[in-house]
C-alpha positions in Angstrom: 10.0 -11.8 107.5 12.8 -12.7 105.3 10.3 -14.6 102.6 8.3 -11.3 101.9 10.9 -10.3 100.1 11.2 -11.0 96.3 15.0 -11.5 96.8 14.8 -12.7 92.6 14.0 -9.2 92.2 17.0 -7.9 94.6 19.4 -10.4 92.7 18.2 -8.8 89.3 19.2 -5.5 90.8 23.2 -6.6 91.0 24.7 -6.7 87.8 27.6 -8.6 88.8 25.5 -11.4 88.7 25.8 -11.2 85.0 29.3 -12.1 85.4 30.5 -14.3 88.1 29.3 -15.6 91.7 30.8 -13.1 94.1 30.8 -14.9 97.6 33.4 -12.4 98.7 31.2 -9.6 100.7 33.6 -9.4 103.8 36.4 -7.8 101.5 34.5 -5.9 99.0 30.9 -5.7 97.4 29.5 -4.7 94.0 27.3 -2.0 93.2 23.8 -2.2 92.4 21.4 -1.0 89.9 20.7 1.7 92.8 23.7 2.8 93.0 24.4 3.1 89.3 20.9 5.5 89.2 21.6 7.8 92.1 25.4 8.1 91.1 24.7 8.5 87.2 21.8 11.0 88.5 24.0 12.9 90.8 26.9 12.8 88.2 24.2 14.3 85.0 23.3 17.3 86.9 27.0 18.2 88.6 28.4 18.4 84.7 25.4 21.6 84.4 25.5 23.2 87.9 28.7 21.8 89.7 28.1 22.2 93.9 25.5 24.0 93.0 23.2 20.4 92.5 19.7 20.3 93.7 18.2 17.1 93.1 20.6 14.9 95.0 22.0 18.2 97.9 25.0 17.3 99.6 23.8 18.3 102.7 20.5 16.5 102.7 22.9 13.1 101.6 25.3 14.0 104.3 21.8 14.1 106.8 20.6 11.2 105.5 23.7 8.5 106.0 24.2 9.9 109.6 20.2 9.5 110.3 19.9 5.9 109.1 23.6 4.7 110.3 22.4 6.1 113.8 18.8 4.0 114.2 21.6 1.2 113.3 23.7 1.5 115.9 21.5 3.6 118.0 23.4 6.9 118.8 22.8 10.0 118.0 23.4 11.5 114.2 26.3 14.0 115.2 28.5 10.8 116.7 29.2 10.1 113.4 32.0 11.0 111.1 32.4 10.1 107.3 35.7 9.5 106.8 37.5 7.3 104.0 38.5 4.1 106.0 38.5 2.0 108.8 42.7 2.4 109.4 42.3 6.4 109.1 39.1 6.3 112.1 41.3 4.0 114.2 44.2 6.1 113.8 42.3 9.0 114.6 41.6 7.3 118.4 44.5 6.1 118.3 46.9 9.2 118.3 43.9 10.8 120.2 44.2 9.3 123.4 46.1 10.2 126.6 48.1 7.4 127.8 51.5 6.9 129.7 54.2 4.9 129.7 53.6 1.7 131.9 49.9 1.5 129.8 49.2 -1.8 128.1 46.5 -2.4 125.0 45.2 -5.4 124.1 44.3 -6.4 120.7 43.3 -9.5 118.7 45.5 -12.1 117.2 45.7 -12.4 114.5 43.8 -8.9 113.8 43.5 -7.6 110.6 46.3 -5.0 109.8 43.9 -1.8 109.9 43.3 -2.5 113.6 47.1 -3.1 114.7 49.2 -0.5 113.0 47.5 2.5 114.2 48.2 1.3 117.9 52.2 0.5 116.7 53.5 4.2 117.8 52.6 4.0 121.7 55.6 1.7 121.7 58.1 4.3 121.3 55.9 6.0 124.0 56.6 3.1 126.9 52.9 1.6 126.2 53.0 -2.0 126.0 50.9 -4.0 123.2 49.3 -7.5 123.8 47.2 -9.6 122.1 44.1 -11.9 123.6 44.4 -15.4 121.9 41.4 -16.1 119.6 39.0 -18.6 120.6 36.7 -20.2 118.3 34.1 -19.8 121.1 32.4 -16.7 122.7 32.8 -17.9 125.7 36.1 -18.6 125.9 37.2 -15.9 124.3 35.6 -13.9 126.9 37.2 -15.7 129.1 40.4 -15.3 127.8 39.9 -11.6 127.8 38.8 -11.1 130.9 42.0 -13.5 132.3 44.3 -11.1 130.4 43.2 -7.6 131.8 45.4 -6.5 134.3 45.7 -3.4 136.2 47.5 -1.4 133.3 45.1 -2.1 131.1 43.7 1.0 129.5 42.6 0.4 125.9 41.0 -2.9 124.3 40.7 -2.8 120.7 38.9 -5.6 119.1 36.9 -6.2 115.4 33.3 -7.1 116.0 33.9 -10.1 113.6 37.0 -12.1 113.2 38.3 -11.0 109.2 39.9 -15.3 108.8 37.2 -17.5 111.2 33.8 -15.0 110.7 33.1 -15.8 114.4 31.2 -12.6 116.0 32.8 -11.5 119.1 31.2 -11.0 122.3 31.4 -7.3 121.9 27.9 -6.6 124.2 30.0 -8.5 127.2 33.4 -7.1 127.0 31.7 -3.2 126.9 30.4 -4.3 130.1 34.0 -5.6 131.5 35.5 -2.7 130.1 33.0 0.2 131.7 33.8 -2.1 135.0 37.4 -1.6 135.0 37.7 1.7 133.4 38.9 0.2 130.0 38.0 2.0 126.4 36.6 -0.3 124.1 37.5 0.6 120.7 35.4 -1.5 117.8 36.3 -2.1 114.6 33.4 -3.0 113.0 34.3 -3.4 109.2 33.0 -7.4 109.3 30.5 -6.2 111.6 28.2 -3.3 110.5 25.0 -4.5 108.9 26.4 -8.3 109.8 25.8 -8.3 113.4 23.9 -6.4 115.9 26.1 -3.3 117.5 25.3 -0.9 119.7 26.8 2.0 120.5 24.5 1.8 124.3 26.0 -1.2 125.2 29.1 1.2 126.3 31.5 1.1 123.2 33.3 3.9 123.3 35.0 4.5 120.1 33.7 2.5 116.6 35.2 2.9 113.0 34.2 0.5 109.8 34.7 0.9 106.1 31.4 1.1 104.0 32.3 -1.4 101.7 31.5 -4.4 103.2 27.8 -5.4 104.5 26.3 -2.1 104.2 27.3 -2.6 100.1 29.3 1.2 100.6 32.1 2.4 98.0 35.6 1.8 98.3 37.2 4.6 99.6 34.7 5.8 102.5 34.7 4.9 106.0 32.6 5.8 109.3 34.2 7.1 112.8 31.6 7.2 115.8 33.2 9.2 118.7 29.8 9.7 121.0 29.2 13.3 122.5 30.3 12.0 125.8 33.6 10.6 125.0 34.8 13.3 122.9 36.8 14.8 125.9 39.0 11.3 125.6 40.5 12.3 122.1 42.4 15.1 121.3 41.8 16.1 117.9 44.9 15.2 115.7 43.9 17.2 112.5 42.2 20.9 112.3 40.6 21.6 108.9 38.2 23.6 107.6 35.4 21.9 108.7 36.7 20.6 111.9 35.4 24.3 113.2 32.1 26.0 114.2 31.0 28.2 111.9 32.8 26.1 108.9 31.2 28.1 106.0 32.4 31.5 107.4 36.2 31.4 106.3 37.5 34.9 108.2 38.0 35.4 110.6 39.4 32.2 111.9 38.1 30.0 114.3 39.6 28.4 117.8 36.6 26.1 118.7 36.2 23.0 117.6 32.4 21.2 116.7 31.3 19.8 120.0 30.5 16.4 118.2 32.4 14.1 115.3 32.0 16.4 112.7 35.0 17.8 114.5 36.5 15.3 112.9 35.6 15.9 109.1 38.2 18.3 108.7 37.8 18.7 105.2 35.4 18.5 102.4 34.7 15.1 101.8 34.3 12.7 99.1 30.7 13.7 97.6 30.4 11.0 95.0 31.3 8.4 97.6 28.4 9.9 99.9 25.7 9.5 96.7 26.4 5.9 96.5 26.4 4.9 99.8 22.9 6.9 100.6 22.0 5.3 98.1 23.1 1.8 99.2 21.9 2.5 103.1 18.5 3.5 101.9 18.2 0.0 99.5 19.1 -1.9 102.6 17.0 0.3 105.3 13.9 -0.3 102.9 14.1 -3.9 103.1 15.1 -3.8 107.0 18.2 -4.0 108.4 17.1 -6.9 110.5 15.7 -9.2 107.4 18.9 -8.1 106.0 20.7 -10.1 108.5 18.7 -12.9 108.5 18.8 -13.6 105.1 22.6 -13.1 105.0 22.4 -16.2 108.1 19.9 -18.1 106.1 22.0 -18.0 102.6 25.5 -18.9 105.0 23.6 -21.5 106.6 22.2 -23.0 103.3 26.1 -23.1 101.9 27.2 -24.4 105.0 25.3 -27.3 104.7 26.1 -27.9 101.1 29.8 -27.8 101.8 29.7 -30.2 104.6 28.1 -32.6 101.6 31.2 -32.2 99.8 33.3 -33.3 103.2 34.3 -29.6 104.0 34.6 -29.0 107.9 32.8 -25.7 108.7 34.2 -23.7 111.5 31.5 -22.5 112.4 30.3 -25.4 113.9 32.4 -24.7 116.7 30.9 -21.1 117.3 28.6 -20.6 120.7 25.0 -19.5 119.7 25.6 -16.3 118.0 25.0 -16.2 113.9 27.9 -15.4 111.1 27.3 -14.7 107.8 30.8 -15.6 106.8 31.2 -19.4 106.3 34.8 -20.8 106.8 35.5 -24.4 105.6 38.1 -26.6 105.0 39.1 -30.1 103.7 42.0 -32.1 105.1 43.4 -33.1 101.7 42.2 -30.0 99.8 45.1 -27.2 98.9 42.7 -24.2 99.8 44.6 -21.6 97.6 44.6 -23.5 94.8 41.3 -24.5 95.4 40.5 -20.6 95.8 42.4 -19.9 92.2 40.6 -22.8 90.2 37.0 -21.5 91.1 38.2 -17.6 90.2 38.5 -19.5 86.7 35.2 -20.5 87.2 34.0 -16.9 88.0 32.8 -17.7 91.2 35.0 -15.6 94.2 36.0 -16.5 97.5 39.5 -16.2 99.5 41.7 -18.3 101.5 42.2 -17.0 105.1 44.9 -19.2 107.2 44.6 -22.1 104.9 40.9 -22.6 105.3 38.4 -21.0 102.2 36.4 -18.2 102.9 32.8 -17.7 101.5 30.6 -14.3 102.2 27.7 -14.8 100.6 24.9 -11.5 100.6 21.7 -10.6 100.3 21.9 -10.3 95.9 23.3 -14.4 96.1 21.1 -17.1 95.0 20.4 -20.5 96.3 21.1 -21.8 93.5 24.1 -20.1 93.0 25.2 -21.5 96.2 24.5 -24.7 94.3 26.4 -24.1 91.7 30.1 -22.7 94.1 29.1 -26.4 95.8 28.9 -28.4 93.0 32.1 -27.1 91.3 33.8 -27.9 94.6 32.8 -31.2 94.5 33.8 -31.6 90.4 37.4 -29.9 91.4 38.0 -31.8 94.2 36.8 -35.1 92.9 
């Protein structure tokens, strides 16, 4: 499915390509042509008519995000909550939940930040935290999970997608341990969404992921999925004026919350931000989110193989069957930061993640820009 796409066209489309090689799409990603039309659009007819716009409505943008991020990760369009980051969503859980002290939550080693400091407070409260060792197999990490559960378990809260190896956790397996042993499994899916397959059916109970990332969102907006059924579990910590029924009539003022994660959007949100990322989400829905995956494996793959050429060791080699976009490699002799530095000279971006380099290439890359990153590598390192 992949080669029906004119994927010259889509890298025509980024004008970043102008500039540099940008292999860095698990931190940040560039805006498209797309997104320069709808935004520029949206922006022309605010200047004449302010919130009063009609061409690109808020609300109908607002409908549209929720509609296709829920055929993504098949719940229902009122689970989900625009918010501005993955650290605010998981905070939001976080200081949610009902636990006591004696409780334990497990997290990842290693974790990025956003997924560890909103957990850091249940430690004045007598709740212990622990972390599950990372594997660079499913398998065993799974194993290692399921080894470190014990009977004060209550929360596990894990990234879909390690931020420094790329490996994909076995997210689908540990919902199913969880709902077992009466466990919350809290996803954060910031390397995951539109990277690897998630669903909220498979019994995760709480998910939150920045937009900026694989679904090629603005900086600045984030997603929280809290579905109908668990919103009992989490106590709202913030009351706006849209966290109520009836949000648009002011007076008198209102007790009851939304019965769904809009209770959650407490206040008016950040419009602009919305128009980009509709506009973004309805690029990648048109090509399919599936063929976007694949070609995001088939472009990792491709470098993959050129950097083993040039005597890198690719970590993925040591994954279990699932796919990664995110290619980690290494040479024994090779200073990866300074490595890392000397191709930013080159205009070709990556990062260093616990002393291996880290490549995220997306749909807008080129083969032969993959090429190119390899055969500077080699010249640098020769």
């Amino acid at each position: 499915m992949s080669s029906r796409i004119d994927w010259k066209e889509v890298h025509s489309k980024f004008p970043v390509n102008r500039e540099c090689i940008w292999l860095n799409n698990s931190g940040t990603t560039p805006a498209s042509d797309y997104v320069l039309e709808a935004v520029a659009s949206y922006m022309e007819e605010y200047s004449r008519k302010s919130v009063l716009t009609e061409q690109i409505s808020i609300g109908k943008t607002k409908e549209s995000i929720c509609r296709i991020l829920s055929e993504l990760f098949k719940c229902r369009p009122e689970d989900i909550a625009l918010i501005h980051n993955t650290s605010e969503g998981l905070n939001l859980v976080s200081l949610g939940m009902d636990l006591h002290s004696g409780d334990e939550i497990l997290l990842l080693e290693n974790e990025y930040p956003s997924n560890v400091y909103p957990w850091e407070h249940w430690q004045d409260k007598g709740v212990s935290l622990s972390f599950l060792p990372m594997s660079l197999s499913q398998e065993e990490f799974y194993e290692n999970a399921k080894g470190k559960i014990s009977g004060r378990t209550r929360v596990i809260s894990v990234s879909a997608v390690h931020w420094c190896t790329g490996m994909p956790l076995p997210v689908r397996e540990l919902a199913e341990l969880c709902r077992e042993r009466g466990i919350f499994l809290v996803v954060d899916a910031a390397q995951g969404a539109g990277h690897v397959s998630l669903d909220i059916g498979w019994g995760i109970d709480f998910m939150a992921f920045s937009a900026w990332k694989w679904l090629l969102g603005p900086v600045g907006m984030g997603i929280l999925i809290v579905p109908r059924e668990k919103l009992s579990s989490l106590k709202p910590v913030f009351k706006g004026t849209e966290s109520v029924i009836n949000d648009k009539e002011y007076l008198p003022y209102k007790r009851e919350l939304k019965p769904n994660a809009g209770r959650y959007m407490y206040s008016t949100g950040s419009y602009l931000d919305w128009v980009y990322f509709d506009a973004s989400l309805k690029f990648l829905s048109s090509l399919g989110f599936d063929t976007v995956k694949e070609r995001i494996y088939e472009l990792a793959e491709y470098l993959s193989n050129r950097l083993r050429e040039v005597g890198f060791k690719v970590l993925s080699d040591s994954f279990d069957e699932r796919r990664t976009g995110i290619v980690v490699a290494s040479r024994e002799e090779v200073d990866s930061r300074r490595l890392v530095k000397e191709l930013l000279d080159r205009n070709i971006v990556v990062k260093e993640r616990l002393g291996r380099i880290r490549f995220s290439p997306h749909i807008y890359n080129s083969f032969e820009q993959l090429d190119r990153t390899a055969e500077e590598i080699k010249s640098l390192i020769a």
